[in-house]
MISE-867794 format. One record per residue (C-alpha): x, z, y; residue in three letters; residue number from 1. Coordinates in steps of 0.2 Angstrom, whole numbers, plus 5000, padded with zeros to 4 digits. Last residue first. Layout:
<node><xx>X</xx><zz>Z</zz><yy>Y</yy><vexpa>Ala</vexpa><kolfi>NUM</kolfi></node>
...
***
This chain:
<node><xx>5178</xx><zz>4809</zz><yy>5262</yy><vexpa>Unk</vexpa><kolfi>226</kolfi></node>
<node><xx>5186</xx><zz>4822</zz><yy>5269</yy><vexpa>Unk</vexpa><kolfi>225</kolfi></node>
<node><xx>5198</xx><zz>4833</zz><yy>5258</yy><vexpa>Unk</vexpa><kolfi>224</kolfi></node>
<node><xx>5195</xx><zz>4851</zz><yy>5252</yy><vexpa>Unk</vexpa><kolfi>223</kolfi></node>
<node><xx>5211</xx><zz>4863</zz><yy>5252</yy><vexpa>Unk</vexpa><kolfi>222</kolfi></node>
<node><xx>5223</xx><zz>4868</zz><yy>5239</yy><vexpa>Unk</vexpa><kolfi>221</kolfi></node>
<node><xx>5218</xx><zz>4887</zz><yy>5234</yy><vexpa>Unk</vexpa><kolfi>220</kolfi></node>
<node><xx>5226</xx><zz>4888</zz><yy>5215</yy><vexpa>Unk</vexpa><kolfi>219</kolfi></node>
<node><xx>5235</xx><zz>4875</zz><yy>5210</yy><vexpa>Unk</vexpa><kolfi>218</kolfi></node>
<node><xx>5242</xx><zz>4867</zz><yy>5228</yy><vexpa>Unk</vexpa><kolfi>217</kolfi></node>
<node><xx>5245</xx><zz>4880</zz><yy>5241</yy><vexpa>Unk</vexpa><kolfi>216</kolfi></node>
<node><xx>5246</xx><zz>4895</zz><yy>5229</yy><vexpa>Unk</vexpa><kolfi>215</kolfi></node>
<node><xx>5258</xx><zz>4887</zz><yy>5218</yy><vexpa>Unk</vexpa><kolfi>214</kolfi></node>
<node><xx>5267</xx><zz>4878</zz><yy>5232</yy><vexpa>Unk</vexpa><kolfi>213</kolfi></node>
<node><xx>5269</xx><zz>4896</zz><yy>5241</yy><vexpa>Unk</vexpa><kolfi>212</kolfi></node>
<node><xx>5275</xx><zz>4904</zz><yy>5226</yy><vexpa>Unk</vexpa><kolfi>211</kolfi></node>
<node><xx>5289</xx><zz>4889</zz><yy>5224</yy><vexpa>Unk</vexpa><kolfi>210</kolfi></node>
<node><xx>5295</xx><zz>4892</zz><yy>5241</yy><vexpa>Unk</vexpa><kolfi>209</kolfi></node>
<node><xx>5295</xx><zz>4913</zz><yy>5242</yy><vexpa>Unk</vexpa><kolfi>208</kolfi></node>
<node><xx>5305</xx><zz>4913</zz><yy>5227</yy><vexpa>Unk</vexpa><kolfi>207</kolfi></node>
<node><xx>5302</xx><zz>4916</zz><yy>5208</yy><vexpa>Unk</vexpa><kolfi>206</kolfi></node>
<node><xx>5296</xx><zz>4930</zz><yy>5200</yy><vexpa>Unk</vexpa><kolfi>205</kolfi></node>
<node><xx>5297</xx><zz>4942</zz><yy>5213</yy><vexpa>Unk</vexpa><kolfi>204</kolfi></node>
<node><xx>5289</xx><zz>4928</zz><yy>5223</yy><vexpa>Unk</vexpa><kolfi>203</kolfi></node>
<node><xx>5273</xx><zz>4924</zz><yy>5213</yy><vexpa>Unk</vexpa><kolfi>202</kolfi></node>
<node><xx>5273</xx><zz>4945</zz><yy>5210</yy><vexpa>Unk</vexpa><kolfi>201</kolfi></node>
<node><xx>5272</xx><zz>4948</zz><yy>5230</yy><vexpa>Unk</vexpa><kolfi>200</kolfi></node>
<node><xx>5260</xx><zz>4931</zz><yy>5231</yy><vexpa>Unk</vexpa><kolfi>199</kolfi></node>
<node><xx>5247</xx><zz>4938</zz><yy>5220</yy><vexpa>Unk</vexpa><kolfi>198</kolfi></node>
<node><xx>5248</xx><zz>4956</zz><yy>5227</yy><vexpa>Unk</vexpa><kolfi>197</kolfi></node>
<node><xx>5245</xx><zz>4951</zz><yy>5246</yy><vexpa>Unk</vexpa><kolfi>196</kolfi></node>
<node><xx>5229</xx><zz>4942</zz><yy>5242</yy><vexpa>Unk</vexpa><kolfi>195</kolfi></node>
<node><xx>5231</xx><zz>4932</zz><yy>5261</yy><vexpa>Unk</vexpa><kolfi>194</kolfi></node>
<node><xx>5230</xx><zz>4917</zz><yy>5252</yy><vexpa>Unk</vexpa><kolfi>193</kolfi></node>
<node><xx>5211</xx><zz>4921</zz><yy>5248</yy><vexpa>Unk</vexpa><kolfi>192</kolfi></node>
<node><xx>5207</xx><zz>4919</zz><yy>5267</yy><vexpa>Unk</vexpa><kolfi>191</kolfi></node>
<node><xx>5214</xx><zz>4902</zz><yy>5267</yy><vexpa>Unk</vexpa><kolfi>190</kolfi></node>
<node><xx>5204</xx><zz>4899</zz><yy>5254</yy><vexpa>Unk</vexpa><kolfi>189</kolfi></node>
<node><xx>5187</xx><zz>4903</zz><yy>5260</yy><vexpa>Unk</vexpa><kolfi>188</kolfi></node>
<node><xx>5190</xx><zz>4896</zz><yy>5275</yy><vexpa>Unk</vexpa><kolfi>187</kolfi></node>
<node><xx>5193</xx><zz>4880</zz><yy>5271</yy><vexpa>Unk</vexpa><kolfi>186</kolfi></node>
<node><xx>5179</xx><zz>4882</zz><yy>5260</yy><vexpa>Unk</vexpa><kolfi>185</kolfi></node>
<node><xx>5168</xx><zz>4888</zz><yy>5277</yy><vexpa>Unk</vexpa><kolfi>184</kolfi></node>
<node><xx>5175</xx><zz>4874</zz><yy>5286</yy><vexpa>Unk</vexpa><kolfi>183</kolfi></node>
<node><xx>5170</xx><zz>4861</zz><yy>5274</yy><vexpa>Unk</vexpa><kolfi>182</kolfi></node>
<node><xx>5151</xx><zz>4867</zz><yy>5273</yy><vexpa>Unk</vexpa><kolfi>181</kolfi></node>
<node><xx>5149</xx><zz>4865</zz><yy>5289</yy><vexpa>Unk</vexpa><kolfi>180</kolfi></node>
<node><xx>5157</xx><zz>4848</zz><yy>5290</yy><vexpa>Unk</vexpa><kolfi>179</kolfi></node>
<node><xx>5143</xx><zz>4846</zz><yy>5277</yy><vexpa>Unk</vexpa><kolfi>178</kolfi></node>
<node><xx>5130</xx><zz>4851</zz><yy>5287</yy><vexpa>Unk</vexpa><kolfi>177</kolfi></node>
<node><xx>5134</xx><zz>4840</zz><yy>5301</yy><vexpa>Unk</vexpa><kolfi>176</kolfi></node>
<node><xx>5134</xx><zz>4827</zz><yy>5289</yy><vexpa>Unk</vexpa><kolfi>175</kolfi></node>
<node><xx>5116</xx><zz>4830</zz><yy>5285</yy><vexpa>Unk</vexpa><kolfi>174</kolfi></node>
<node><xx>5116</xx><zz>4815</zz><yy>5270</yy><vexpa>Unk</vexpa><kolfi>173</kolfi></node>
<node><xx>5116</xx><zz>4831</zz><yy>5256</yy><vexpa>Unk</vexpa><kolfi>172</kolfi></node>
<node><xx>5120</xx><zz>4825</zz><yy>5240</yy><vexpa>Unk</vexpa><kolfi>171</kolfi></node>
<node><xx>5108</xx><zz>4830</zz><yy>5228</yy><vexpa>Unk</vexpa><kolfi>170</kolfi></node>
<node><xx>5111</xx><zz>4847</zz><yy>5217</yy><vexpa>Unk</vexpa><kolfi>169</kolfi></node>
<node><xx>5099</xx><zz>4851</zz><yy>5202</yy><vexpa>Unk</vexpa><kolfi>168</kolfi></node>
<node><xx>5111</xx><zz>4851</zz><yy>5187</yy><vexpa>Unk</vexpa><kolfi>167</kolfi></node>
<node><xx>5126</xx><zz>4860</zz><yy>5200</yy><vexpa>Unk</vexpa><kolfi>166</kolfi></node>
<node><xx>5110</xx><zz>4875</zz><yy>5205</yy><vexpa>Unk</vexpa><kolfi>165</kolfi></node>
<node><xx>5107</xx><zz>4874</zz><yy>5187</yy><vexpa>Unk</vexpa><kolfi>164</kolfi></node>
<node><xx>5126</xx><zz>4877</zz><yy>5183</yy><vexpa>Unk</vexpa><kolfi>163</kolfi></node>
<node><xx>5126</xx><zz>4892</zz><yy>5197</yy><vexpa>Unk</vexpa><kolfi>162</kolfi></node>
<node><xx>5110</xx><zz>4901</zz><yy>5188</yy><vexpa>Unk</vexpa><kolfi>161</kolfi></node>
<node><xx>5118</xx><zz>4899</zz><yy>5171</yy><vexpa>Unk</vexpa><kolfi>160</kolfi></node>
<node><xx>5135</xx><zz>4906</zz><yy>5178</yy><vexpa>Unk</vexpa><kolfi>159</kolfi></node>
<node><xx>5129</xx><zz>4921</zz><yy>5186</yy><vexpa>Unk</vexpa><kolfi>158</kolfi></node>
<node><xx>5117</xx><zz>4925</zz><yy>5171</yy><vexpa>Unk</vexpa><kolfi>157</kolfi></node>
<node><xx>5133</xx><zz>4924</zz><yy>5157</yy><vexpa>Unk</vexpa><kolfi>156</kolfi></node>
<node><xx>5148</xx><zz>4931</zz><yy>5171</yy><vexpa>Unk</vexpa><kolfi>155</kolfi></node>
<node><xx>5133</xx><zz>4948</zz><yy>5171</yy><vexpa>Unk</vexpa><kolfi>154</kolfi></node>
<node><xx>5133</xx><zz>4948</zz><yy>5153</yy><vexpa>Unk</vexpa><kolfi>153</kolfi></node>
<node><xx>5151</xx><zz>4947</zz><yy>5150</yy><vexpa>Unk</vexpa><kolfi>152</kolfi></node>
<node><xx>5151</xx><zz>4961</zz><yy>5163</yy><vexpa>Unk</vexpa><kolfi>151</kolfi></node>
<node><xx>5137</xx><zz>4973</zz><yy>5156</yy><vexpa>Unk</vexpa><kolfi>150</kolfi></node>
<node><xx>5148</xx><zz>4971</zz><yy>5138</yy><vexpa>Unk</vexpa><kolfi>149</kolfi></node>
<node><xx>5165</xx><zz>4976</zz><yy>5148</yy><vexpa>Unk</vexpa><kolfi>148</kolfi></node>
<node><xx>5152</xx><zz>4993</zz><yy>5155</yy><vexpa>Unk</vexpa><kolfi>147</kolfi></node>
<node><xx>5147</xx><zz>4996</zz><yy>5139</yy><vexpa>Unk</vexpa><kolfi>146</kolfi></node>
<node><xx>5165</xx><zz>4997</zz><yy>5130</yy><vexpa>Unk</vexpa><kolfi>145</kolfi></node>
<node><xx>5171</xx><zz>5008</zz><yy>5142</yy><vexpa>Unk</vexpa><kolfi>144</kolfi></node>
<node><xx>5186</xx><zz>5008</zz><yy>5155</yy><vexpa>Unk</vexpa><kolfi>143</kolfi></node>
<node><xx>5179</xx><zz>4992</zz><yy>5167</yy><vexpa>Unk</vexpa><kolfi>142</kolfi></node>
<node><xx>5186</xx><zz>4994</zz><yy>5184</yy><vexpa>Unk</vexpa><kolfi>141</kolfi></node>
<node><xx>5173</xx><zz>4983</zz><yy>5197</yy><vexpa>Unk</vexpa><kolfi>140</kolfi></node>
<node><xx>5169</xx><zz>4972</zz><yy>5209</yy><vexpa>Unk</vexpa><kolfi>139</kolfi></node>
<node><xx>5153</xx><zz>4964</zz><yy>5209</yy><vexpa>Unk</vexpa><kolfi>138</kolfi></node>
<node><xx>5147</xx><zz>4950</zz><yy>5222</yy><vexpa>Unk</vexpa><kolfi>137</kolfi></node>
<node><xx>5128</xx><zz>4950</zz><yy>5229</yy><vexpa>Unk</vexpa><kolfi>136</kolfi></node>
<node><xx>5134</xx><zz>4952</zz><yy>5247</yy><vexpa>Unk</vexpa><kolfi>135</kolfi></node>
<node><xx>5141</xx><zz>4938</zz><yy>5245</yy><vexpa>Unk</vexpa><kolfi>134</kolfi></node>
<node><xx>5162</xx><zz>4937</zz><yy>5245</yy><vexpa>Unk</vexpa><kolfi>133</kolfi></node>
<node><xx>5171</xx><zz>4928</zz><yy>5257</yy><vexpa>Unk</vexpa><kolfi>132</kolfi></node>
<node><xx>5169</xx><zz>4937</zz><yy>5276</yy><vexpa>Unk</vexpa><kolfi>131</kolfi></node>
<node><xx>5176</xx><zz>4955</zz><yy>5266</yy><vexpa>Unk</vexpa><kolfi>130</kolfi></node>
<node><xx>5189</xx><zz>4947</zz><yy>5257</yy><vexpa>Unk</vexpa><kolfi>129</kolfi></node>
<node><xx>5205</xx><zz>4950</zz><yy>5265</yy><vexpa>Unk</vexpa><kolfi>128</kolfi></node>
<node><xx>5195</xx><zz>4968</zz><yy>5270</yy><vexpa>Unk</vexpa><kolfi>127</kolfi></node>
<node><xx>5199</xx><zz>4969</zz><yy>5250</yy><vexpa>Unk</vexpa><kolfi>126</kolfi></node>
<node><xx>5181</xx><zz>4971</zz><yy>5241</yy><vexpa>Unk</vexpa><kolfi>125</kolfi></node>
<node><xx>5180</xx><zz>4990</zz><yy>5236</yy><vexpa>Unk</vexpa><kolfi>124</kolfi></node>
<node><xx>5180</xx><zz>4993</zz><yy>5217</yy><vexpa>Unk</vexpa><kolfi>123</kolfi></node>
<node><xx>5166</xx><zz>5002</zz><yy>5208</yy><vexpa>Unk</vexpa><kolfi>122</kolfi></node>
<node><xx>5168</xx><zz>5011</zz><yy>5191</yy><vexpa>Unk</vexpa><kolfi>121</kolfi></node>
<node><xx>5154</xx><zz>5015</zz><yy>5183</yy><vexpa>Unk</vexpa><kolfi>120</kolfi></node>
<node><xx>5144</xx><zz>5000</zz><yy>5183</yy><vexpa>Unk</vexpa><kolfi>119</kolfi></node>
<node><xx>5127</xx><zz>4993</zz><yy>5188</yy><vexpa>Unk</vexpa><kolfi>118</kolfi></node>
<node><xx>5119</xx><zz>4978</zz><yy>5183</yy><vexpa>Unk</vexpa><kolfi>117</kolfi></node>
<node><xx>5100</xx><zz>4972</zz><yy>5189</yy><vexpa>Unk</vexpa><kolfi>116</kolfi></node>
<node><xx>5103</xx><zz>4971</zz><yy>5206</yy><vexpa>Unk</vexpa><kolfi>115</kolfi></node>
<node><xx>5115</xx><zz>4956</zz><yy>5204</yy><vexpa>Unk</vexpa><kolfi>114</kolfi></node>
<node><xx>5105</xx><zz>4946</zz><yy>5194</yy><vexpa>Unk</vexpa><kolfi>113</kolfi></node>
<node><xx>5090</xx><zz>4947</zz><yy>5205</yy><vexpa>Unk</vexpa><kolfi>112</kolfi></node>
<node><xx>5102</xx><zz>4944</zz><yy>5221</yy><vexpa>Unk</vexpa><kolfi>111</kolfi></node>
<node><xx>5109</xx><zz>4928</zz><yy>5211</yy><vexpa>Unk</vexpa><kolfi>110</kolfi></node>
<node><xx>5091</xx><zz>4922</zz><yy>5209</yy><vexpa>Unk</vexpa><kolfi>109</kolfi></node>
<node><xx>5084</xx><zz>4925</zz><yy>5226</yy><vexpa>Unk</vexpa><kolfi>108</kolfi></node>
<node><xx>5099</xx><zz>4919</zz><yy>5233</yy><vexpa>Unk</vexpa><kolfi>107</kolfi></node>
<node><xx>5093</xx><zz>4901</zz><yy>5238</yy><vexpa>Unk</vexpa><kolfi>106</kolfi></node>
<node><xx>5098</xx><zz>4901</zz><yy>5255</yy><vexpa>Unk</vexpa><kolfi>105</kolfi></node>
<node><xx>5114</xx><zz>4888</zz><yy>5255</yy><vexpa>Unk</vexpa><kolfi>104</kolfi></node>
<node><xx>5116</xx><zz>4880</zz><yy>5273</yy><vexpa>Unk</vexpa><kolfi>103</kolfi></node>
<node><xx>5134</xx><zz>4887</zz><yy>5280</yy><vexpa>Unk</vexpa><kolfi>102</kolfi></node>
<node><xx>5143</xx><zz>4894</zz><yy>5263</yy><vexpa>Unk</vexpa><kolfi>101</kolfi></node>
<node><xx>5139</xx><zz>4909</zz><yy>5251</yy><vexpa>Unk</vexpa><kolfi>100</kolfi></node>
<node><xx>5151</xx><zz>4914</zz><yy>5238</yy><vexpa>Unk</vexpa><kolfi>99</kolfi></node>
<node><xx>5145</xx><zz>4916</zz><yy>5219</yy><vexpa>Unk</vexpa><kolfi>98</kolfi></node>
<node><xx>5152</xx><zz>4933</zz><yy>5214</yy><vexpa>Unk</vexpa><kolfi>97</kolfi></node>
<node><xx>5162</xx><zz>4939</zz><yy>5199</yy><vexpa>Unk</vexpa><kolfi>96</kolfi></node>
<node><xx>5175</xx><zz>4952</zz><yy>5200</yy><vexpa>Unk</vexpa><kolfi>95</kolfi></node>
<node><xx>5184</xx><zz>4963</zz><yy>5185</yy><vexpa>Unk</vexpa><kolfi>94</kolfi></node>
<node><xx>5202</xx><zz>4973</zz><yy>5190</yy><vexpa>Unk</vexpa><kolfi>93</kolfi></node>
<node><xx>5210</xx><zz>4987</zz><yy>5182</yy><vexpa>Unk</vexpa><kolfi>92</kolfi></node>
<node><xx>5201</xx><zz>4982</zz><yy>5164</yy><vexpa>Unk</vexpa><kolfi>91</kolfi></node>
<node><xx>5210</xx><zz>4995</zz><yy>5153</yy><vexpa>Unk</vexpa><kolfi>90</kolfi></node>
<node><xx>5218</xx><zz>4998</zz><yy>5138</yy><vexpa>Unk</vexpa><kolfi>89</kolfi></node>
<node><xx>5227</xx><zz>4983</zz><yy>5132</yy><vexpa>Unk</vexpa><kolfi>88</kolfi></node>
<node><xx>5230</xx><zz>4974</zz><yy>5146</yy><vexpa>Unk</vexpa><kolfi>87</kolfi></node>
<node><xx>5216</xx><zz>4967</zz><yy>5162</yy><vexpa>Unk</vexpa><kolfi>86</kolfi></node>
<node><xx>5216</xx><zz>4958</zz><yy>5178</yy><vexpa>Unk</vexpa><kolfi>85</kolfi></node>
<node><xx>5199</xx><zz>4947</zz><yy>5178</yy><vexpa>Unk</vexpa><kolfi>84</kolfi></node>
<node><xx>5192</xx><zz>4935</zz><yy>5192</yy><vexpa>Unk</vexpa><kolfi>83</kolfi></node>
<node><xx>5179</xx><zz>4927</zz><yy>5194</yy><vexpa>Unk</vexpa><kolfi>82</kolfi></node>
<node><xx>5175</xx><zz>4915</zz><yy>5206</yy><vexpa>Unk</vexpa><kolfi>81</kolfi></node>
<node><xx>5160</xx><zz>4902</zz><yy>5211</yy><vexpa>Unk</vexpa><kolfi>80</kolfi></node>
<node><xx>5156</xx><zz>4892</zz><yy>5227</yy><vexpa>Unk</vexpa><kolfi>79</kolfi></node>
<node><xx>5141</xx><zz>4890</zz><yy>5235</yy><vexpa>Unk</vexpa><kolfi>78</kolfi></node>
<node><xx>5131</xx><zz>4873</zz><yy>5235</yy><vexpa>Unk</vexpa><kolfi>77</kolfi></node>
<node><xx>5124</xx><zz>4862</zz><yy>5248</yy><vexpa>Unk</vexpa><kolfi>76</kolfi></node>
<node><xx>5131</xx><zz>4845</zz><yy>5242</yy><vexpa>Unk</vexpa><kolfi>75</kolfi></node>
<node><xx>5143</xx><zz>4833</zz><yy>5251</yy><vexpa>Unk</vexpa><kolfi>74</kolfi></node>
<node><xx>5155</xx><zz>4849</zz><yy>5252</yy><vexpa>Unk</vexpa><kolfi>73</kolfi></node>
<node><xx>5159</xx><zz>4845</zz><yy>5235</yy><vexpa>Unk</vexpa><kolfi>72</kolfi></node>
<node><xx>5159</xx><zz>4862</zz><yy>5227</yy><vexpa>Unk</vexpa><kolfi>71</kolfi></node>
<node><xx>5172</xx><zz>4870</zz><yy>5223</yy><vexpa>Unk</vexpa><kolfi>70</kolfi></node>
<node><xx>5171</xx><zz>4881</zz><yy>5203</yy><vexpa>Unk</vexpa><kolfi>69</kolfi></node>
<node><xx>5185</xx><zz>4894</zz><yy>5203</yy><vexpa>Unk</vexpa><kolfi>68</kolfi></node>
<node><xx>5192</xx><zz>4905</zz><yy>5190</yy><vexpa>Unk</vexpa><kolfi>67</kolfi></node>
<node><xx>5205</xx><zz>4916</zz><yy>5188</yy><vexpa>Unk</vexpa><kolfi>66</kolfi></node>
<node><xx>5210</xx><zz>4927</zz><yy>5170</yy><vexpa>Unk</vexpa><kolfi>65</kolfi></node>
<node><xx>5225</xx><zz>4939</zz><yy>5171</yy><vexpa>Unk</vexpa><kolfi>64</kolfi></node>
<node><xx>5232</xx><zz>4946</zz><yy>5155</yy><vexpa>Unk</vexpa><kolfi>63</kolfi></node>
<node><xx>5247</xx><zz>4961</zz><yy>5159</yy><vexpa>Unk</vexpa><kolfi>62</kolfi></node>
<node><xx>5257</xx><zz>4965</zz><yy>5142</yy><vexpa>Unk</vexpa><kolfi>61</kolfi></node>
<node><xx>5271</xx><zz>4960</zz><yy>5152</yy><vexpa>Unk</vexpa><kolfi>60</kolfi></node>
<node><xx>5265</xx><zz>4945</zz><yy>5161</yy><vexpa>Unk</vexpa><kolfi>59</kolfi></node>
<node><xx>5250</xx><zz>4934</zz><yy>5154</yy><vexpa>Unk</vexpa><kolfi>58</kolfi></node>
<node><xx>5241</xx><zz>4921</zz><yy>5162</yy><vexpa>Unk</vexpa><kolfi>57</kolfi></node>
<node><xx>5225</xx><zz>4911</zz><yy>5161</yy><vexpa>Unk</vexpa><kolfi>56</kolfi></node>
<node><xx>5219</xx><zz>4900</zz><yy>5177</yy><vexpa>Unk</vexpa><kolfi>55</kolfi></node>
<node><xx>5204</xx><zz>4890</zz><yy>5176</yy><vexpa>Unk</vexpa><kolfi>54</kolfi></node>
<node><xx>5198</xx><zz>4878</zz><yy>5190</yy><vexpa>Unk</vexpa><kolfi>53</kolfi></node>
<node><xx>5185</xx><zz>4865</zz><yy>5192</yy><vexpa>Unk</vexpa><kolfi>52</kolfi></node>
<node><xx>5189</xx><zz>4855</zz><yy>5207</yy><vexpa>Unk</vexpa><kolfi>51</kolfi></node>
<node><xx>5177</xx><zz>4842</zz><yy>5219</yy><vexpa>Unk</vexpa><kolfi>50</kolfi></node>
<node><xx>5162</xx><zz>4847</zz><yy>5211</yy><vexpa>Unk</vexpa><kolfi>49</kolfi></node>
<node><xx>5146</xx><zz>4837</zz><yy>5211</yy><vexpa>Unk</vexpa><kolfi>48</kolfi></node>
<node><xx>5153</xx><zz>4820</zz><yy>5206</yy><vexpa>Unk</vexpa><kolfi>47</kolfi></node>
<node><xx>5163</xx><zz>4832</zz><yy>5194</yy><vexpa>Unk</vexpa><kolfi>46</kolfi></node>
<node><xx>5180</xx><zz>4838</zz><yy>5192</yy><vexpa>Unk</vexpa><kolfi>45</kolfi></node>
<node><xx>5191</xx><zz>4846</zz><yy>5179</yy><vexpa>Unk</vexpa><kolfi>44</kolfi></node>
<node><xx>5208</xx><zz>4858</zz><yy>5178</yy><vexpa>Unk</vexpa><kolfi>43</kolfi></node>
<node><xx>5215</xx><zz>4867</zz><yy>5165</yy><vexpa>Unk</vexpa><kolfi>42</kolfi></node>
<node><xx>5229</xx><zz>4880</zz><yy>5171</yy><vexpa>Unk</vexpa><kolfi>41</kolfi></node>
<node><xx>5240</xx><zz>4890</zz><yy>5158</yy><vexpa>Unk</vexpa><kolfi>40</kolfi></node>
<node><xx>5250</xx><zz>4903</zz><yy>5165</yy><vexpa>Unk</vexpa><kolfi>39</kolfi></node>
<node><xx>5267</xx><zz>4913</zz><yy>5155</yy><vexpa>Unk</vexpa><kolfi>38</kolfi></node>
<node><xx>5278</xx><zz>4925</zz><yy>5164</yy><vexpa>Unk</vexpa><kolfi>37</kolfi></node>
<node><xx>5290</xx><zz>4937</zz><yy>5156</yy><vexpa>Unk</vexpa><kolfi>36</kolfi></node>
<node><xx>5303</xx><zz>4927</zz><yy>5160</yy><vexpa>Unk</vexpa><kolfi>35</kolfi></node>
<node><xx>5297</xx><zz>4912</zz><yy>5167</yy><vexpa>Unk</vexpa><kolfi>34</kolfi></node>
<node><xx>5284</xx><zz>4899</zz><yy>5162</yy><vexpa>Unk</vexpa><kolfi>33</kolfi></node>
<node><xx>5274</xx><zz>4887</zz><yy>5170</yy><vexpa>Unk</vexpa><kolfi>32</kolfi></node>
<node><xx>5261</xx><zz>4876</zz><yy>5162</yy><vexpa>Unk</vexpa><kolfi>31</kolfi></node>
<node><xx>5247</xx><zz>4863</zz><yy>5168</yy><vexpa>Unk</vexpa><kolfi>30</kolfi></node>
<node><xx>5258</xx><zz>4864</zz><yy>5184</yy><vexpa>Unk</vexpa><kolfi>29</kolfi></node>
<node><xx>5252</xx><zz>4850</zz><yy>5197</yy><vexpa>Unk</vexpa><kolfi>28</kolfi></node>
<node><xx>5236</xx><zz>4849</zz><yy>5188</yy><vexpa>Unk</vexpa><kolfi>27</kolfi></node>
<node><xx>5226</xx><zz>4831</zz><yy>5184</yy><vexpa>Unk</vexpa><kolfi>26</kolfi></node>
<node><xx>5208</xx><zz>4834</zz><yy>5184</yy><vexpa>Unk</vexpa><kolfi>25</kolfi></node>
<node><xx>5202</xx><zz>4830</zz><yy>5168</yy><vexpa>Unk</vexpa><kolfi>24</kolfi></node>
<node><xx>5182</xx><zz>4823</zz><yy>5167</yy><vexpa>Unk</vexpa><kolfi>23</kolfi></node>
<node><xx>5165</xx><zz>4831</zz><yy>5171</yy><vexpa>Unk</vexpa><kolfi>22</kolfi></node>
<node><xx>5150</xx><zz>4817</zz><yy>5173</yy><vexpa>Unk</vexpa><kolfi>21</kolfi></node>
<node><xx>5137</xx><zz>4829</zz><yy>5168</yy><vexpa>Unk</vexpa><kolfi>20</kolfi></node>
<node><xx>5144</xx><zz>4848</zz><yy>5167</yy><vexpa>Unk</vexpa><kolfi>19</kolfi></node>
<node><xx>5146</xx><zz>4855</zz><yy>5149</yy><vexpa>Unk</vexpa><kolfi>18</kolfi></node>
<node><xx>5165</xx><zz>4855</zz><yy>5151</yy><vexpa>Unk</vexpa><kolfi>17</kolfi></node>
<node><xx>5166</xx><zz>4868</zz><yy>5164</yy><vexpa>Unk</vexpa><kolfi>16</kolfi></node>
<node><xx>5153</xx><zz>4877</zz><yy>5155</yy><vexpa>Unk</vexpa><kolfi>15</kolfi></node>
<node><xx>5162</xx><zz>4877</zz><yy>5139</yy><vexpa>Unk</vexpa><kolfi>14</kolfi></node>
<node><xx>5177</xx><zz>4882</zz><yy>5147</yy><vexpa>Unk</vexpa><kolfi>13</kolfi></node>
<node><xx>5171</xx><zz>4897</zz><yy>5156</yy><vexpa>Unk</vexpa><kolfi>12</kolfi></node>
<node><xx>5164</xx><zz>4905</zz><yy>5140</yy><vexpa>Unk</vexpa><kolfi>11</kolfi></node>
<node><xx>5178</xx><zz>4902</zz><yy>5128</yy><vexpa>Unk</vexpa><kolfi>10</kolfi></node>
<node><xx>5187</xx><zz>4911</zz><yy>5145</yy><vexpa>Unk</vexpa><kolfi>9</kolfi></node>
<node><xx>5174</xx><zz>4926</zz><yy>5147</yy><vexpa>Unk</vexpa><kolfi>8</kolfi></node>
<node><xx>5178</xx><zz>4928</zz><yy>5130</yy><vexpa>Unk</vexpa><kolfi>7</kolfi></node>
<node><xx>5196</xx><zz>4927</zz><yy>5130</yy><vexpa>Unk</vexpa><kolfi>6</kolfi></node>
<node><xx>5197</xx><zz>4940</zz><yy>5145</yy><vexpa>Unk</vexpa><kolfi>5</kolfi></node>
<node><xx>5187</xx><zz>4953</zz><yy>5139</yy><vexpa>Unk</vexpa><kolfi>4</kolfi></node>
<node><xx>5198</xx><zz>4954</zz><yy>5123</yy><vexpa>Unk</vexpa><kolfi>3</kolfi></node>
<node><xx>5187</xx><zz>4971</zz><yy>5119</yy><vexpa>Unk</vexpa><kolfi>2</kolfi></node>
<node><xx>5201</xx><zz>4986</zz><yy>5118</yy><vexpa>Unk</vexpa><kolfi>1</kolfi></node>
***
């Protein structure tokens, strides 16, 4: 099968990189591994965006991909995800969405995108999820080669759209909007700690402590006000 995950990973890194003003943020855990369990995180920020996040793991013959841009709530941005959970037949799990927060309303690009890609194989968004995720976000199970093709594609226009949104960004002075916009990435990640199945392996792997710090602090540590 098409490495689906390395692609979309050459891809995620050059954006992350291209960003004016980007520079290293320092990770907790650059690396971990146990047993059968290697993850890799690279981390950078921006004036713009206050964390930069991609995650790459492998656990027995399993390759997991996780990324997420976070706005600095100063300016009226979304936040962006994508997530792949792939081995070496299938694409179980392929999501990519660009989630609204309190302020942002220029969707007419990402709906566009959106509308324009269909897949076979739907996935329903966990009821975890369901307050998160745009209505523009696609979850789906990829098992052919055109629908893994549709999907690099779809990750290609999403994230042009979100880096011109970034390129074009001005700090927002409405601080009531930006408390706002806090709340909602609060929100957002509190709600993705509740992803049942990332935990269950975190602990099963290690202990309940460890899988807790991880989640807490790498993947979904909260904003700070400035």
């Amino acid at each position: 099968m098409h490495n689906i995950n390395q692609d979309i990973a050459v891809l995620l890194a050059y954006c992350m990189q291209d960003f004016e003003g980007v520079e290293p943020l320092e990770c907790p855990m650059p690396e971990v591994k146990r047993k059968d369990l290697v993850i890799r995180n690279t981390m950078y920020k921006t004036p713009k965006l206050r964390k930069i996040h991609l995650e790459l793991a492998e656990l027995k013959g399993l390759k997991i991909l996780h990324c997420v841009f976070f706005p600095d709530p100063n300016y009226n941005l979304p936040i962006f995800g994508c997530d792949i959970v792939a081995n070496d037949k299938i694409v179980s799990a392929a999501i990519v969405d660009v989630s609204p927060v309190k302020g942002f309303e220029e969707w007419d690009k990402i709906r566009d995108i959106s509308n324009a890609f269909d897949f076979s194989e739907k996935r329903h968004i966990p009821a975890w999820g369901d307050d998160v995720f745009s209505p523009y976000a696609k979850f789906m199970r990829l098992s052919n080669d055109k629908d893994i093709s549709n999907f690099y594609v779809l990750v290609v226009n999403y994230l042009k759209t979100y880096c011109d949104l970034v390129d074009s960004a001005e700090k927002d002075d409405n601080w009531i909007m930006t408390m706002l916009r806090y709340d909602d990435q609060i929100h957002y990640c509190k709600q993705q700690k509740k992803n049942d199945k990332t935990r269950a392996i975190l602990v099963n792997l290690f202990d309940e402590t460890w899988a807790n710090n991880y989640i807490d602090n790498v993947l979904f540590d909260l904003p700070r006000i400035k």
